[in-house]
VOPAGU-2260 file (C-alpha; in pm, 1 decimal, decimal comma):
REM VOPAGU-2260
SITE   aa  ch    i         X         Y         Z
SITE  UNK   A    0   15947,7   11279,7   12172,6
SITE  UNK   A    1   15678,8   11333,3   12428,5
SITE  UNK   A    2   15522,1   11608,8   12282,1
SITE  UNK   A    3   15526,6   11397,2   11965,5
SITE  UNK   A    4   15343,8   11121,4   12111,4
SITE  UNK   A    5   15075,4   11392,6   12323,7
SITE  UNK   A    6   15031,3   11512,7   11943,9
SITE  UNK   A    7   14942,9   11145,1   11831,4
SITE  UNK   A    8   14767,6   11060,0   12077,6
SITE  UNK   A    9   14513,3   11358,8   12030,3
SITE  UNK   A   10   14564,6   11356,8   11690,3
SITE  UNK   A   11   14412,7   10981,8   11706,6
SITE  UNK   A   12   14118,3   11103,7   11951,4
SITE  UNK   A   13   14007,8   11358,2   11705,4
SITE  UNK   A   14   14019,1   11121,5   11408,4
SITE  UNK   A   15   13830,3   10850,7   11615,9
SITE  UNK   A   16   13528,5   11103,5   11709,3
SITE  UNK   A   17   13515,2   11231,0   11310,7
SITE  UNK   A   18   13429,0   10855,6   11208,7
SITE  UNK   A   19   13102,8   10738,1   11154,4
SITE  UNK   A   20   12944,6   10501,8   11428,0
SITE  UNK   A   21   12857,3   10148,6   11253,2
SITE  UNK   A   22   12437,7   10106,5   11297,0
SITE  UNK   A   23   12281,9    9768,4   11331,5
SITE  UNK   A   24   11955,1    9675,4   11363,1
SITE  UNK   A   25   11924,2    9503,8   11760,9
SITE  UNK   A   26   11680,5    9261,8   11847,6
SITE  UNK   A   27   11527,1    9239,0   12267,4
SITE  UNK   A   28   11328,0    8919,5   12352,0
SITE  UNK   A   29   11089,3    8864,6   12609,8
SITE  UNK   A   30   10889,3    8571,1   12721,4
SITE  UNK   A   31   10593,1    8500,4   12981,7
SITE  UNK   A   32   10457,1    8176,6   13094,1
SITE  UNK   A   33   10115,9    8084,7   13188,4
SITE  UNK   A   34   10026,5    7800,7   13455,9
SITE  UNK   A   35    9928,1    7548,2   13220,3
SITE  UNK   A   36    9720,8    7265,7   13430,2
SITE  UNK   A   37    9318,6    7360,3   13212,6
SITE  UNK   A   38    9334,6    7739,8   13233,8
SITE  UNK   A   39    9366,5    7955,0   12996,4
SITE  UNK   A   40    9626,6    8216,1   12943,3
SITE  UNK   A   41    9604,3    8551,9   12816,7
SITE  UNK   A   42    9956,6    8734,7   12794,0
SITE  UNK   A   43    9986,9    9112,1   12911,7
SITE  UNK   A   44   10185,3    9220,3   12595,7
SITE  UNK   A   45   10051,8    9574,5   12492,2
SITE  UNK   A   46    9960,3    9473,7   12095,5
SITE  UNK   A   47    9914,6    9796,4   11837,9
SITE  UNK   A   48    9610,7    9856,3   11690,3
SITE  UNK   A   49    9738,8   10121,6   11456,6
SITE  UNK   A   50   10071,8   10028,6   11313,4
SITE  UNK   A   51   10162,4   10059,5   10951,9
SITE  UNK   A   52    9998,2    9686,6   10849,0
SITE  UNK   A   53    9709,8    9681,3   11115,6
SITE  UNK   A   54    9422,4    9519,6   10971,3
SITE  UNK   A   55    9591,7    9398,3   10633,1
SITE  UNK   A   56    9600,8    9092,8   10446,2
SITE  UNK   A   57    9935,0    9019,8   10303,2
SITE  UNK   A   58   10041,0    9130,5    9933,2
SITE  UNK   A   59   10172,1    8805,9    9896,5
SITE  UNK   A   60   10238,5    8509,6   10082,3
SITE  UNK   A   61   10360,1    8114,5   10054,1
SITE  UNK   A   62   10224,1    7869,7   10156,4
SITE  UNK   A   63   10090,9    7564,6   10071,2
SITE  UNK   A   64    9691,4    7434,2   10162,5
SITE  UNK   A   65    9693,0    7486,3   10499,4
SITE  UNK   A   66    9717,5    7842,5   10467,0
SITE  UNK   A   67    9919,6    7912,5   10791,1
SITE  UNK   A   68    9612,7    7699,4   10994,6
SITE  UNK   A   69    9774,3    7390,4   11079,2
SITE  UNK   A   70    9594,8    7270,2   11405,1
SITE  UNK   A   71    9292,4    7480,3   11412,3
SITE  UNK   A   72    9483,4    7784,3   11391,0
SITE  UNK   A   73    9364,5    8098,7   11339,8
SITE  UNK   A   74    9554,4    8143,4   11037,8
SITE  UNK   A   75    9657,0    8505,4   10844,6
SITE  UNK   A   76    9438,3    8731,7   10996,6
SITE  UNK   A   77    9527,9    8703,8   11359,3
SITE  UNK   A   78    9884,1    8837,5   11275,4
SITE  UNK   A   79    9740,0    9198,8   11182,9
SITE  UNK   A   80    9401,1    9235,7   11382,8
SITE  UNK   A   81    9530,6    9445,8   11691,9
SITE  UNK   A   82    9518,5    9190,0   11949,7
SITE  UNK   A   83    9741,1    8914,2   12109,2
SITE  UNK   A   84    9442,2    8674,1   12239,2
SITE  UNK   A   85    9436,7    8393,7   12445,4
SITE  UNK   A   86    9641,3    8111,8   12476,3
SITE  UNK   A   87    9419,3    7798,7   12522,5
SITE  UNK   A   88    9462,8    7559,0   12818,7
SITE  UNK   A   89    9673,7    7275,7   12619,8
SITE  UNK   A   90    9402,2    7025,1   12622,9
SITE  UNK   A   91    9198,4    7176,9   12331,9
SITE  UNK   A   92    9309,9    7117,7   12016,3
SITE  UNK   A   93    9242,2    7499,7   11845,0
SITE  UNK   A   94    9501,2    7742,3   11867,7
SITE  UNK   A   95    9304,4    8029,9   11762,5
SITE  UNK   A   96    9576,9    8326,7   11899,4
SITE  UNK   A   97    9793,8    8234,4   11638,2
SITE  UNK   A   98    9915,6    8183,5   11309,3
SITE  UNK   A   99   10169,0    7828,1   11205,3
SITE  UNK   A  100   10440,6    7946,8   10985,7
SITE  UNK   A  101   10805,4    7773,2   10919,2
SITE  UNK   A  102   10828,9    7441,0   10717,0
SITE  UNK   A  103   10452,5    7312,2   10629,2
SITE  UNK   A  104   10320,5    7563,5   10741,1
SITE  UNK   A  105   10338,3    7945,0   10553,0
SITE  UNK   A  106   10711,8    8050,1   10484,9
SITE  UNK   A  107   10649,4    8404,0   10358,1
SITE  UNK   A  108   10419,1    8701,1   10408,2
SITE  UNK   A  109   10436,3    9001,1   10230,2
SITE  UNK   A  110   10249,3    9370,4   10333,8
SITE  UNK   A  111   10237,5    9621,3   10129,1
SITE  UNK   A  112   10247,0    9940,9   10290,2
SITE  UNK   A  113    9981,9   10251,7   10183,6
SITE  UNK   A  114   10177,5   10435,4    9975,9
SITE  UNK   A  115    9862,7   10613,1    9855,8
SITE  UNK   A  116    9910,9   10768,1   10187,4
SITE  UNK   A  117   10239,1   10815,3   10173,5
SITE  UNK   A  118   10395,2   10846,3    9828,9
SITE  UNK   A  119   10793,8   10873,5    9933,5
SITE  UNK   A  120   10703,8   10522,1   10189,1
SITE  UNK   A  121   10777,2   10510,9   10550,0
SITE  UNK   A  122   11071,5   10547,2   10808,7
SITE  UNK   A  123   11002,2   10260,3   10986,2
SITE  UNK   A  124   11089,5   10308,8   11390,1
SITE  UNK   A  125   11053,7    9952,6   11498,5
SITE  UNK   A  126   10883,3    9617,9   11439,7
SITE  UNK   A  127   10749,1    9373,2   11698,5
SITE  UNK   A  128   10642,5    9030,0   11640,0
SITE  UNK   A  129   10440,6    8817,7   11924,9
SITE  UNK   A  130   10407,3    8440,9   11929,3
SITE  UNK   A  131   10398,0    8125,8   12154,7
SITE  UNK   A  132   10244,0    7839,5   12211,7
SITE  UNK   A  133    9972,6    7651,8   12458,9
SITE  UNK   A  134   10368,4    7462,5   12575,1
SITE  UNK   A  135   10734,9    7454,4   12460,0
SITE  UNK   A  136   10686,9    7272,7   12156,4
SITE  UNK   A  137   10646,4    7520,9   11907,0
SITE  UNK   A  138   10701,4    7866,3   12043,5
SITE  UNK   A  139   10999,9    7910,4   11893,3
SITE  UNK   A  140   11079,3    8264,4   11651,2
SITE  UNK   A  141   11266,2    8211,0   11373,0
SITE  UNK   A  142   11262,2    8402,7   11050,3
SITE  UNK   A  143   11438,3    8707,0   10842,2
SITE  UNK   A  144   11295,9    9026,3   10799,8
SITE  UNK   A  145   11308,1    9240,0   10451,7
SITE  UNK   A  146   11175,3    9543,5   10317,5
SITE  UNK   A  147   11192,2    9723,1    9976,1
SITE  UNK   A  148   11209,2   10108,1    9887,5
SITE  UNK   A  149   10937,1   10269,2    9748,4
SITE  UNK   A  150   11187,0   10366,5    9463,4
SITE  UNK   A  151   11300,0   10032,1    9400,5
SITE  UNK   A  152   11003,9    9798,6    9485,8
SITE  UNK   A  153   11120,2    9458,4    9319,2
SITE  UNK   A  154   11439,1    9459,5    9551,7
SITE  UNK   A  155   11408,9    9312,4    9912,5
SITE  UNK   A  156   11688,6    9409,6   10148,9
SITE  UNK   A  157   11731,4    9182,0   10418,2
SITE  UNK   A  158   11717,9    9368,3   10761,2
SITE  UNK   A  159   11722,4    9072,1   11045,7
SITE  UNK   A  160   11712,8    8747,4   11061,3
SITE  UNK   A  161   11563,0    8667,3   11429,6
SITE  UNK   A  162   11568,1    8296,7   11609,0
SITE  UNK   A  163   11465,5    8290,4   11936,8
SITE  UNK   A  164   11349,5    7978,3   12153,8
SITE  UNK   A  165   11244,1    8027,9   12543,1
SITE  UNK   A  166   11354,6    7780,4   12789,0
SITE  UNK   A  167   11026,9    7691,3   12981,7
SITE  UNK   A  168   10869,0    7439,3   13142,3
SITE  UNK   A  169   10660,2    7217,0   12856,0
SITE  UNK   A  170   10345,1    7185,6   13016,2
SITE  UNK   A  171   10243,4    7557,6   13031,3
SITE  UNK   A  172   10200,0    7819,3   12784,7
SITE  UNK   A  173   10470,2    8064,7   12636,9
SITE  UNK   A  174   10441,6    8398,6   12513,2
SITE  UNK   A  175   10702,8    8507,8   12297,5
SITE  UNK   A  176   10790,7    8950,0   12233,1
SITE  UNK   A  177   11073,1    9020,2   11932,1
SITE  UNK   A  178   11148,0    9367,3   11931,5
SITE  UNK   A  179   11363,7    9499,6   11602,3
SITE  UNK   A  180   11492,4    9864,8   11670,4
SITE  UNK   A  181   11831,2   10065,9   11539,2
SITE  UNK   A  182   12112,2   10090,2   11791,8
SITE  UNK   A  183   12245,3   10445,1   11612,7
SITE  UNK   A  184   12032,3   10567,8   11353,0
SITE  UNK   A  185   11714,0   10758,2   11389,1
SITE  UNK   A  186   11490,7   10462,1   11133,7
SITE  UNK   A  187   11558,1   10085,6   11103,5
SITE  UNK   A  188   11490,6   10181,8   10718,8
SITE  UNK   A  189   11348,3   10474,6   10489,7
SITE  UNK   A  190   11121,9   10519,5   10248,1
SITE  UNK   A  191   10991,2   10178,8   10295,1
SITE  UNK   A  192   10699,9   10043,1   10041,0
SITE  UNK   A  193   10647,8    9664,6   10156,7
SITE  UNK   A  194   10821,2    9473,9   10439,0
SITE  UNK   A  195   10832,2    9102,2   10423,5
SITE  UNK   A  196   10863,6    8773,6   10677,6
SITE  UNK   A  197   11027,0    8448,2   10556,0
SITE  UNK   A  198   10984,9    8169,3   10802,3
SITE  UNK   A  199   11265,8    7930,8   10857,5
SITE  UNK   A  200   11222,2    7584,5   10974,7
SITE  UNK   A  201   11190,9    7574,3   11366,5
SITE  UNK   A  202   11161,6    7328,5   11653,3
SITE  UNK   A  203   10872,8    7066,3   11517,8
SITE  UNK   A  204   10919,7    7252,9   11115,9
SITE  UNK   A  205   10661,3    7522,5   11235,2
SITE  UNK   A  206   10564,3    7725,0   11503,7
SITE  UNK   A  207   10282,7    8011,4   11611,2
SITE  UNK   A  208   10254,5    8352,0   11555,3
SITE  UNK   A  209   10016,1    8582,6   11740,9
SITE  UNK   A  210   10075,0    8963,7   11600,9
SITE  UNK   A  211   10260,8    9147,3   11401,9
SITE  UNK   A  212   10360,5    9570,3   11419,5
SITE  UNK   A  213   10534,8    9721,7   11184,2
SITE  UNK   A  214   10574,9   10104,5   11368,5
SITE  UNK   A  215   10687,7   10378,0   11172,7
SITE  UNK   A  216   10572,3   10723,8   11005,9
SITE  UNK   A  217   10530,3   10909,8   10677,4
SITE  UNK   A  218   10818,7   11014,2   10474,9
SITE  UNK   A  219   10763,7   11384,9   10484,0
SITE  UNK   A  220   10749,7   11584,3   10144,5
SITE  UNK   A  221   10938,0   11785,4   10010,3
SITE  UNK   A  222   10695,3   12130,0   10043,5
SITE  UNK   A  223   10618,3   11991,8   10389,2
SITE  UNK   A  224   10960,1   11954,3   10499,9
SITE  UNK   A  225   11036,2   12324,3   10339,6
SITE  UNK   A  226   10795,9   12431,3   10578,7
SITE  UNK   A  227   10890,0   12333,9   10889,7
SITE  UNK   A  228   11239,8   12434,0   10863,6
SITE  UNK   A  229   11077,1   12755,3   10757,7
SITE  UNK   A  230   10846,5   12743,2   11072,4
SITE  UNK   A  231   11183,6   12620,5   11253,6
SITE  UNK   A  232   11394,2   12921,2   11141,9
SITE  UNK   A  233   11117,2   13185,5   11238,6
SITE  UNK   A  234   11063,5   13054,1   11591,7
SITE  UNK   A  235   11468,0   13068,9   11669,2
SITE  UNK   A  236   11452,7   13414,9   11509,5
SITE  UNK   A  237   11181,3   13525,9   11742,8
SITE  UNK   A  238   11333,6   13386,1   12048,0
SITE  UNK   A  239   11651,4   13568,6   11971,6
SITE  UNK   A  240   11461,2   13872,6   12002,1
C-alpha cells in the first residue's frame, strides 16, 4: 500500500510539471503626487519616444466634438508625442499634458501598426499608459485594451480591461503609470496589426491621459528566422570543437 501511494504521489508530480502553466496578461500601477499650492508639476515617469505608435494619429477613433479636448486639453496628439509634460498648478484652466477620454469625452482610439514594416505584425512585449490630473478629480484609468492579428484584421481580441483610481490628497496633482505585461509567455500578443483603447466611464464621466507605448518588435520572417537557427546551429557546432 505504501509503495502504491509513493507511486501516486510521483506519478501526480510528474503529471503536474507536464501541464501547461495558464498565462495572463498582469497589470502594475504606480502613482506620484505633486505639491499642488501654484506650482507646477512635472512627473519623473521615463515616456518612450520610439514605441510601436510613437508619433501616430489614431486609425480610428470616437468621439464626439470635443475631440478628446474637453477643458483646454491637449487633445489626440499628446498621447503619442514621446513626452509626459507638465502638470499645471490647478489654478489654470488648460490641461495641456493630457488627453479627456471616458463618457463625453473620446471613448475609442484605434493605431494601426506599420505593417509595411513589418508584414507578419508585431509581438508586442508590453504597453504603458500615463495619465493624471492637476487633483483627484479625474485621474482615474479606466478602459479595455484590444488588438487584432495581422491575419485577421476586422477581429479585436480583448486583452485587459484596466481601472485604476489613486487615493491622494485633492488639492495636488496625480500622476498615474499602467503597465500591461505577460506573467508566463514570452509576448502579451503576436502578430499584432492594430491595438485599440475603449474608454469606460470614470470618476466625473472622463478623465486625462498623458502618453501612450505600445513596446514590442517585428515578427521575424520566415528566411530570417531560417537563418539564425542556421547561424545558431553553426556557432554550437564550432564551440563543440
Amino acid at each position: 500500500m505504501l509503495r502504491f501511494a509513493k507511486m501516486f504521489l510521483i506519478g501526480a508530480g510528474v503529471l503536474a510539471s507536464s501541464m501547461p502553466a495558464y498565462a495572463a496578461v498582469v497589470v502594475a500601477f504606480d502613482n506620484q503626487v505633486g505639491l499642488g499650492g501654484g506650482s507646477n508639476f512635472t512627473p519623473t515617469y521615463v515616456v518612450s519616444n520610439s514605441d510601436l505608435i510613437n508619433g501616430m494619429t489614431p486609425s480610428a477613433s470616437s468621439a464626439p466634438v470635443t475631440n478628446f479636448a474637453l477643458e483646454t486639453a491637449g487633445g489626440l496628439p499628446v498621447l503619442t508625442d514621446g513626452t509626459y509634460g507638465s502638470i499645471n498648478d490647478g489654478v489654470t484652466g488648460a490641461h495641456p499634458a493630457f488627453a479627456t477620454a471616458g463618457n463625453g469625452a473620446g471613448t475609442s482610439v484605434t493605431y494601426s501598426l506599420n505593417t509595411g514594416a513589418s508584414p507578419l505584425g508585431y509581438n508586442l512585449s508590453n504597453i504603458v499608459v500615463f495619465g493624471g490630473w492637476n487633483d483627484n478629480g479625474r485621474d482615474q484609468q479606466g478602459y479595455t485594451v484590444a488588438y487584432s492579428t495581422v491575419a485577421n484584421p476586422g477581429t479585436f481580441i480583448d486583452l485587459k480591461t484596466v481601472d485604476f483610481n489613486p487615493a491622494i490628497a485633492g488639492a495636488v496633482q496625480s500622476a498615474t503609470r499602467a503597465t500591461l505585461t505577460e506573467d508566463t509567455l514570452p509576448f502579451l500578443a503576436t502578430g499584432v496589426g492594430a491595438v485599440r483603447f475603449n474608454f469606460n466611464a470614470v470618476e466625473n464621466n472622463y478623465t486625462g491621459y498623458a502618453e501612450i507605448d505600445v513596446n514590442g518588435s517585428p515578427v521575424p520572417e520566415p528566411a530570417s528566422l531560417g537563418l539564425l537557427c542556421v547561424g545558431a546551429a553553426g556557432l554550437l557546432i564550432r564551440r563543440r570543437k
